[in-house]
C-alpha positions in Angstrom: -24.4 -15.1 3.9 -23.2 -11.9 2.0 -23.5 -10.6 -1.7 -20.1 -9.3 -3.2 -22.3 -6.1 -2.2 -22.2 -6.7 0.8 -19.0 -7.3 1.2 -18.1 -4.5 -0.1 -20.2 -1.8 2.3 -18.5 -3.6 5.2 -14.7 -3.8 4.9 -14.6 -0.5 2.5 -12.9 -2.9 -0.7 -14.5 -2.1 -3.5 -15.9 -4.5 -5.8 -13.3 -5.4 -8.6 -11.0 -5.7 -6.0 -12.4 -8.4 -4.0 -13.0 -9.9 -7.4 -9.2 -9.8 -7.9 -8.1 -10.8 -4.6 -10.6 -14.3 -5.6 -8.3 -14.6 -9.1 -5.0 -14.0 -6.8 -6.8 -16.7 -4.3 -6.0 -14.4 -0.8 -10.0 -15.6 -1.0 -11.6 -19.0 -1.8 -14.4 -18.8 -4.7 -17.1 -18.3 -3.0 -20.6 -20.2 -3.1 -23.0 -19.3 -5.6 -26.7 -18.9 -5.7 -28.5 -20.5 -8.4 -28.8 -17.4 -9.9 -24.7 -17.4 -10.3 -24.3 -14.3 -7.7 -21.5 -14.8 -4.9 -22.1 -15.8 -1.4 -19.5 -15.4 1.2 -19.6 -16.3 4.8 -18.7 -14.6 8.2 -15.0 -16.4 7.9 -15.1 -14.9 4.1 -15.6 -10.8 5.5 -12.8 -11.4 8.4 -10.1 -12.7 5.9 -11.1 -10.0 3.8 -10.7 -7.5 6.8 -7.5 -9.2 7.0 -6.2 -8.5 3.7 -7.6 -5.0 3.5 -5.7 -3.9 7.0 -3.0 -5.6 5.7 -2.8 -3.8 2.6 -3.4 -0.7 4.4 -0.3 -1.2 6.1 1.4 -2.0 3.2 2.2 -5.6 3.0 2.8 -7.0 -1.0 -0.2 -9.4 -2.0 2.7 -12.1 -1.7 3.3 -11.4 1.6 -0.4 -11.7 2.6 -0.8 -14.7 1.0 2.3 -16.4 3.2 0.5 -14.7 6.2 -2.9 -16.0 5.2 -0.9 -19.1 5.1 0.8 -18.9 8.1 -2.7 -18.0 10.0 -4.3 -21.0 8.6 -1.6 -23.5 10.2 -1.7 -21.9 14.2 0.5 -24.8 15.5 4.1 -22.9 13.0 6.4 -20.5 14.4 5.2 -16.7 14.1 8.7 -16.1 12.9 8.3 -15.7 9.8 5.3 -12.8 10.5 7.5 -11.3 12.9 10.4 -11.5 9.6 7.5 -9.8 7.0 6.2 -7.4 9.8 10.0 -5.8 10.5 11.0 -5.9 6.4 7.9 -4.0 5.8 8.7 -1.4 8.9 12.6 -1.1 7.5 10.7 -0.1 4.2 8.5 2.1 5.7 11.2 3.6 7.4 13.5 4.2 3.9 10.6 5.4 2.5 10.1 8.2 5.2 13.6 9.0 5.0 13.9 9.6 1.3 10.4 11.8 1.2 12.0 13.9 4.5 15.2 14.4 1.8 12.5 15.4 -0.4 11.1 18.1 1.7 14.0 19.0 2.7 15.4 20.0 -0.6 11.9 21.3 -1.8 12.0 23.7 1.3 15.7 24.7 0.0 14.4 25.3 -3.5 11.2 26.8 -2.8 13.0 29.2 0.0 15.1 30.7 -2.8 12.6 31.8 -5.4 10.2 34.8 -4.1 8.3 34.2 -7.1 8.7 37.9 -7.7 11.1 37.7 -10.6 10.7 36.5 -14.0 10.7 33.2 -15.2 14.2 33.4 -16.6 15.9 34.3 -13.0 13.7 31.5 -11.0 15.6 29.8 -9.0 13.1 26.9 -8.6 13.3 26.4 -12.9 16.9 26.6 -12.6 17.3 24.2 -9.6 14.8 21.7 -11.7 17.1 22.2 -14.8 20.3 21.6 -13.0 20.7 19.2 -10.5 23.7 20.4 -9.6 22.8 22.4 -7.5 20.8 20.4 -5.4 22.4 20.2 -1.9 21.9 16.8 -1.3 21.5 13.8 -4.0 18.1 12.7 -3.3 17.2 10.5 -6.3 15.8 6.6 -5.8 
């Protein structure tokens, strides 16, 4: 058996967190000593490895709880995994592309300033002031 401590030391998830991941129930209360501390089990650190690589990854605390779910009945399709694991990939992959437009314009704007002038003539204040004359529109 492991304290929240414990716990904590071995999967890198700090404390309050595995606290709130208990309220959201991604993890069963655990058992408690007669001295009220928390007690979890080996099954209790591998789900909790579960949810931590899985929020690492990126995955909503909805969306691990319907894996957790899906995990905990073996014998159902993995299609809906497969469905969570390429909607989180297709956002990944629009959040890449909007932070490359990002650096793309920032390595526009920052190019055209020497930061030699004054503050009147920079061309980064005045691109930030007018987005105009941004090349691209790169808001969300």
């Amino acid at each position: 058996m492991f304290s929240i401590g414990e716990m904590s030391r071995r999967t890198g998830v700090k404390v309050p967190t595995i606290r709130y991941y208990e309220g959201m129930g991604l993890l069963a209360a655990p058992e408690r000593t007669e001295g009220n501390q928390r007690r979890y089990g080996k099954a209790e650190m591998e789900k909790l490895g579960f949810i931590r690589h899985a929020r690492d990854l990126g995955f909503s605390i909805d969306a691990i709880a319907a894996l957790i779910d899906l995990q905990n009945h073996p014998d159902r399709s993995c299609l809906a995994a497969n469905q969570m694991a390429c909607a989180q990939l297709a956002d990944v992959r629009s959040r890449i592309a909007r932070l490359q437009a990002l650096e793309t314009e920032l390595t526009r704007i920052a190019d055209g300033c020497t930061g030699t002038g004054e503050a009147g003539d920079c061309y980064v204040l005045a691109s930030l002031a007018d987005h105009g004359l941004c090349a691209e529109d790169h808001r969300d």
